[in-house]
N, C-alpha and C positions, 0 to 999 in steps of 0.2 A: 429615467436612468441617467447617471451622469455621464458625459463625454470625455471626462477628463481621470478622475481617480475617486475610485470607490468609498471613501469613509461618510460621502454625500448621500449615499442609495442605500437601502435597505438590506441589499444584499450586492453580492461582489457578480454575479451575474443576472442578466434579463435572460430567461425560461423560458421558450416556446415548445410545444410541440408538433413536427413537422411531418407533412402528408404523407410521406416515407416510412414512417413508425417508428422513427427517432428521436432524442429528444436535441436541442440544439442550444447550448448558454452562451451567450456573446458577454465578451468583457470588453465595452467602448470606451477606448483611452488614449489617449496624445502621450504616454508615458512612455510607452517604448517605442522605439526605430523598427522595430520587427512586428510580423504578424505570427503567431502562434497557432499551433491546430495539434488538438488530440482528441483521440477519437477511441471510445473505451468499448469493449464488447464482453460484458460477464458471464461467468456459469462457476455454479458451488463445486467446488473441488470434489471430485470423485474419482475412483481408481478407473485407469484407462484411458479416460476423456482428459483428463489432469495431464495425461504424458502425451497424450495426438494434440494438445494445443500448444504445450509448449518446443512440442518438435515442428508445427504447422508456425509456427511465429518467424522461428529459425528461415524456413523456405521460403516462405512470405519475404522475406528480404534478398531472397536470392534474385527475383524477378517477374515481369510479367510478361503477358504476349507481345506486348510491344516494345518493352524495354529486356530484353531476355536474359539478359545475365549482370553481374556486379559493372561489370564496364560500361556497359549502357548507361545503367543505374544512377552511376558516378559521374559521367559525361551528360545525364540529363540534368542533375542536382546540380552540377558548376554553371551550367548552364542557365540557370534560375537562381544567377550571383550567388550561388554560394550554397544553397539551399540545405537545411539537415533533415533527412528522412530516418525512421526507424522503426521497427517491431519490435516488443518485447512480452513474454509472457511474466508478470508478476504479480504478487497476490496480494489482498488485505481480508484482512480476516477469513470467512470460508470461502471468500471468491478468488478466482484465478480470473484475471483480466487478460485479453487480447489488447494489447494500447500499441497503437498506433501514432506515431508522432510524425509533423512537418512544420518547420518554421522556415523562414526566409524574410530577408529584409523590406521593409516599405518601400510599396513603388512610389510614394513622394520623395523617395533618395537614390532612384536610378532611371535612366532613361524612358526605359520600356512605361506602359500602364501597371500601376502595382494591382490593380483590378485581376488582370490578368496572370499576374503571380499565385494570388490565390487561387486562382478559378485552376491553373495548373496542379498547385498543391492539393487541391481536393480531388483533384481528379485524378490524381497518383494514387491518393489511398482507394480509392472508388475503385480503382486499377489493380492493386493489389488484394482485395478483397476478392472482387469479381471474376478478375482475368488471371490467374497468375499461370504462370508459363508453364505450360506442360505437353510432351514428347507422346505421343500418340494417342493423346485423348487421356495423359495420366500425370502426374506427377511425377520427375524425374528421379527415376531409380539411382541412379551415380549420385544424385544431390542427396537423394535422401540418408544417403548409406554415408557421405560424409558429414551429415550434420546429427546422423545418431552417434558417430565417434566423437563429435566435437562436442555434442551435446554430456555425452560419458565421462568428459574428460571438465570438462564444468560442471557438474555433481562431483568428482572428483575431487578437483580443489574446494570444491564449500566445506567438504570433509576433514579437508588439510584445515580449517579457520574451527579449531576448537571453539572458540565459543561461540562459533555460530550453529556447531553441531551439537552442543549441552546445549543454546537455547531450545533448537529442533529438537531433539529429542525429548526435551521437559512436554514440550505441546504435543507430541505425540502421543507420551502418557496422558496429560490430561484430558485432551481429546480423540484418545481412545476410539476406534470404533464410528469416530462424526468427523464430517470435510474439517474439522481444526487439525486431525492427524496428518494431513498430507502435504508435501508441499509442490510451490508453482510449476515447480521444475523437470516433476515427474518420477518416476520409476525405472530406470536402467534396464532392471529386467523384463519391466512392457515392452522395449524399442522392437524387442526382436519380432514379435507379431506384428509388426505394422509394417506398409507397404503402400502404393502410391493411391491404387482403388481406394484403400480405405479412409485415407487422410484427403482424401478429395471428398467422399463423401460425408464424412465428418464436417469437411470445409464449409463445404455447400450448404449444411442445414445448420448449422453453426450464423452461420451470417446473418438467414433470415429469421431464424427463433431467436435468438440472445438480443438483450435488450439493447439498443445504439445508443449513450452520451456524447455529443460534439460540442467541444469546445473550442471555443474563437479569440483569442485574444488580441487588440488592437487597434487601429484606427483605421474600423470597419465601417461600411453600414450594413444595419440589422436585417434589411429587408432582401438585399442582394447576397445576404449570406447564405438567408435562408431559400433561397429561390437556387444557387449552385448547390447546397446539401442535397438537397430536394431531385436534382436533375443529375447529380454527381456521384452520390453513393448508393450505394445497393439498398434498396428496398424492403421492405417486410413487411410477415402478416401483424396486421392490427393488435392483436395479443402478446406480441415481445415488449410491448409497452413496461409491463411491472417485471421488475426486477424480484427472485427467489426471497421469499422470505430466510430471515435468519434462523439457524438450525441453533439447539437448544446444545449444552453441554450435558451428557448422562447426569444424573442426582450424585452430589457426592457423597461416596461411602466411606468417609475416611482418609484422612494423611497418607498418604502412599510414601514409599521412602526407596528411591531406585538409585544403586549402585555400581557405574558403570569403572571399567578402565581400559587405557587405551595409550597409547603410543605421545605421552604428552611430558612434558618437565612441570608443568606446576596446574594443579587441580581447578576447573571448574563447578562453581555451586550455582545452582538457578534452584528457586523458590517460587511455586508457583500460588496464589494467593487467589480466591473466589472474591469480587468485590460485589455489593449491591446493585451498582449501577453498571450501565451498557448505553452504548453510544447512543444507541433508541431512546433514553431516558429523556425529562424536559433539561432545558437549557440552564437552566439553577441547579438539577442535581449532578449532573457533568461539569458542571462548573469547578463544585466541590471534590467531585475525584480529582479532577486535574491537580488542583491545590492540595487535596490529602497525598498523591502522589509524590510534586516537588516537594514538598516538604518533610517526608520521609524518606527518599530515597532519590529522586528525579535531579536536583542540581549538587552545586558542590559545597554549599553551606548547607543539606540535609542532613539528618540527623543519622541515619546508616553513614553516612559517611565518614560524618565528624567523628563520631562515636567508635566506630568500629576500625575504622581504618586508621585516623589520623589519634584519638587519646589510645585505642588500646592495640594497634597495630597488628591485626588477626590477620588482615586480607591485604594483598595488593592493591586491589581494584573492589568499590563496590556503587551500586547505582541500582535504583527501579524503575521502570517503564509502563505503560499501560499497553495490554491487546484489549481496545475500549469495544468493540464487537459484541467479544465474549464476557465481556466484564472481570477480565484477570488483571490482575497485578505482578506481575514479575519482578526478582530482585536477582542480580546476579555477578557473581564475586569469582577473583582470580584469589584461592586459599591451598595454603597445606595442607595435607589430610589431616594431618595431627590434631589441626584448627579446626575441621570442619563442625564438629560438634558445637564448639565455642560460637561462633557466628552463627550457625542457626540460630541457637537457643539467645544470643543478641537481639537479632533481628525480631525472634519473635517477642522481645520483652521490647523492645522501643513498640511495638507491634500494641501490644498489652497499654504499654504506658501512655500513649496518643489516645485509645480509645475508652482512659479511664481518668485522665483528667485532661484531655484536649492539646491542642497546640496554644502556643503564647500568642500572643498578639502581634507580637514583632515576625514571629514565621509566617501569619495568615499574609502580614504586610509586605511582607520579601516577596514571598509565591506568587501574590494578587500582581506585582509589578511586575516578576517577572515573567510571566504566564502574558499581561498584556502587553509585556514588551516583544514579547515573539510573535501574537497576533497583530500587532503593528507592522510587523517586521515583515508580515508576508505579502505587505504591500506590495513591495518591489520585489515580488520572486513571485514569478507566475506559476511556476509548479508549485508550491504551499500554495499557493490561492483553489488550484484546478484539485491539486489533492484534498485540503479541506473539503470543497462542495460536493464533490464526488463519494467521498467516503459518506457525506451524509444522507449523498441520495441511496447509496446503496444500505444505511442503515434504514432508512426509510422516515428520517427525521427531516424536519423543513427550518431547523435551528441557523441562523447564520452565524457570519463570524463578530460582526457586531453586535448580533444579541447573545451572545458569548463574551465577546468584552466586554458588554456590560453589567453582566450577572456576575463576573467574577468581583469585580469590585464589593458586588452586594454580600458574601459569604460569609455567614458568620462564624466561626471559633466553632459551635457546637455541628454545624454540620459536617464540617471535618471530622468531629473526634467521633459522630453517631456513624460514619462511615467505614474508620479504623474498626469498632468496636464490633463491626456485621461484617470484616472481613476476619477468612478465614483459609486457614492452611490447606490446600490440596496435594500438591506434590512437593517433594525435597529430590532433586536428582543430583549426582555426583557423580561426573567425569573424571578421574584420577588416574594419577603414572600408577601403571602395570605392575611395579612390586611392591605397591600397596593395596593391592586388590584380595 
């Protein structure tokens, strides 16, 4: 493994599995001044347990036995130069993750042992997993009852971000029925069954079934990290090792065409598109989504763009994205209703015309560079590094980032276009102002 930065090593982190039932990836580098730690804890989105983790994230940051309230908290964290601690519940594809975050600066840049720093940080999360502060053997009722308001009121505004409520709603259609319907954040109307017993008990077996990810970033050693994981965080049985296989999307039956309206001034259109490939795929056919992506729709010399937006002026705004899990393709546009017809039926002839005579050669060459110019890029941003590897363990592929840059260079024209030509239309959703409903 390199010491220094990763394009030397085969992969951006060194894997162990540790006695604990955890898994543990060190990234050893002189590159940054700080040490990093996140620590993931998955389960597939299901109704009820969906809304007790992400109200258990929320209290989780409230405090532990020892540190018992925000003030503590904050006066332990300044205390440790500086330190940032956090919980959050968010998802990628049908998982809702428990992540746990703590950085703080290298103790070869402050007095104290930086040894020491971390040995603190992980024992903060160890702390908040394990210990977290509770009022007669329970979880504090006054905390809980304010963070299901605040939690309500953060669903809330998501609601307020139209397009982030037409993207939500598109994946709810199309994943209908399977953890793609749901999101991280929960259900509103669950908060009110829950109570301190039961989110303690959820807690509790929550910690030691769901699989542990620890990540390390910095200028560590590997052997002393893994020996505080080991002594620091809560433990599990042997079988939280594998993480939930990935759940299938129903068979499709057809184009769906769902017509919403709602309290908006200009129209959202999401298009939801079935692609062949899934992140599970090899390292060559994800290759080629990536690149069949940008170059349809993902940057801003794509062809939905150019096309539709700037020669024929239909939409405001348009762009596509991949959920590479599910293997969807998403495209989603700021349009008039008037327009909406127009842009679909656009979209799906550029759709049509990729997978019937291919992209040019100057598109394959645009997308290749710009595809490897963001996988370079995630050199210096340790969250892309941690999100990369992570998403691929939980797809259950052992792909890295450089045999990813690599492949993409290798993609010919026809696998692009043998990609376009097997993707296929699942839903049309339309979020539109109220007097065009």
């Amino acid at each position: 493994m390199s010491t220094a930065d990763g394009p030397t090593a085969p992969n951006d982190f060194d894997s162990r599995l540790l006695a604990g039932g955890g898994q543990l990836h060190i990234r050893q580098t002189t590159r940054f001044k700080s040490v990093w730690v996140d620590l993931f804890l998955p389960q597939l989105l299901q109704p009820v347990a969906v809304t007790q983790l992400a109200l258990l994230s929320r209290l989780l940051e409230r405090g532990t036995r020892r540190l018992p309230d925000l003030r503590a908290l904050n006066q332990y964290t300044d205390w440790l130069y500086g330190a940032a601690f956090s919980v959050q519940s968010v998802a990628f594809g049908p998982f809702q993750l428990l992540h746990l975050h703590y950085d703080a600066v290298d103790g070869a840049f402050v007095p104290r042992d930086g040894d020491d720093l971390l040995e603190r940080g992980l024992g903060l999360l160890g702390e908040v997993l394990a210990e977290p502060f509770l009022e007669d053997g329970q979880l504090p009722q006054a905390r809980i009852e304010q963070e299901k308001a605040s939690l309500r009121r953060f669903v809330e505004s998501l609601l307020n971000d139209r397009s982030l409520l037409a993207q939500r709603r598109c994946m709810e259609c199309i994943g209908a029925d399977t953890p793609w319907a749901l999101a991280p954040h929960g259900s509103p109307a669950e908060l009110s069954h829950l109570d301190g017993a039961s989110l303690l008990s959820f807690l509790r077996n929550f910690v030691i079934d769901a699989p542990m990810d620890i990540y390390v970033c910095g200028d560590v050693d590997t052997e002393q990290v893994a020996d505080l994981c080991v002594s620091l965080l809560p433990a599990a049985h042997d079988d939280r090792r594998a993480c939930a296989e990935i759940p299938q999307l129903l068979p499709l039956a057809g184009p769906q065409q769902i017509l919403e309206s709602a309290d908006v001034s200009q129209g959202r259109l999401v298009l939801g598109f079935r692609t062949p490939i899934r992140l599970g795929a090899t390292v060559a056919e994800y290759a080629a989504l990536m690149l069949m992506n940008l170059l349809f729709g993902g940057d801003a010399y794509s062809r939905l763009y150019n096309h539709i937006r700037e020669q024929l002026g239909l939409c405001y705004h348009i762009a596509s994205y991949l959920e590479p899990m599910a293997g969807l393709l998403l495209v989603e546009a700021g349009v008039e209703p008037e327009h909406r017809s127009a842009v679909v039926e656009q979209v799906l002839q550029e759709l049509r015309e990729l997978g019937t005579h291919g992209p040019s050669r100057a598109e394959v060459e645009r997308a290749q560079a710009l595809a490897r110019q963001r996988l370079d890029g995630a050199e210096d941003d340790r969250e892309s590094l941690v999100h990369f590897h992570h998403a691929r363990r939980l797809a259950g592929t052992n792909g890295s980032r450089l045999q990813l840059h690599a492949a993409l260079a290798a993609v010919p024209a026809e696998a692009v276009q043998s990609i376009a030509a097997t993707t296929v239309l699942d839903t049309e959703y339309f979020l539109g102002p109220q007097e065009s409903a």
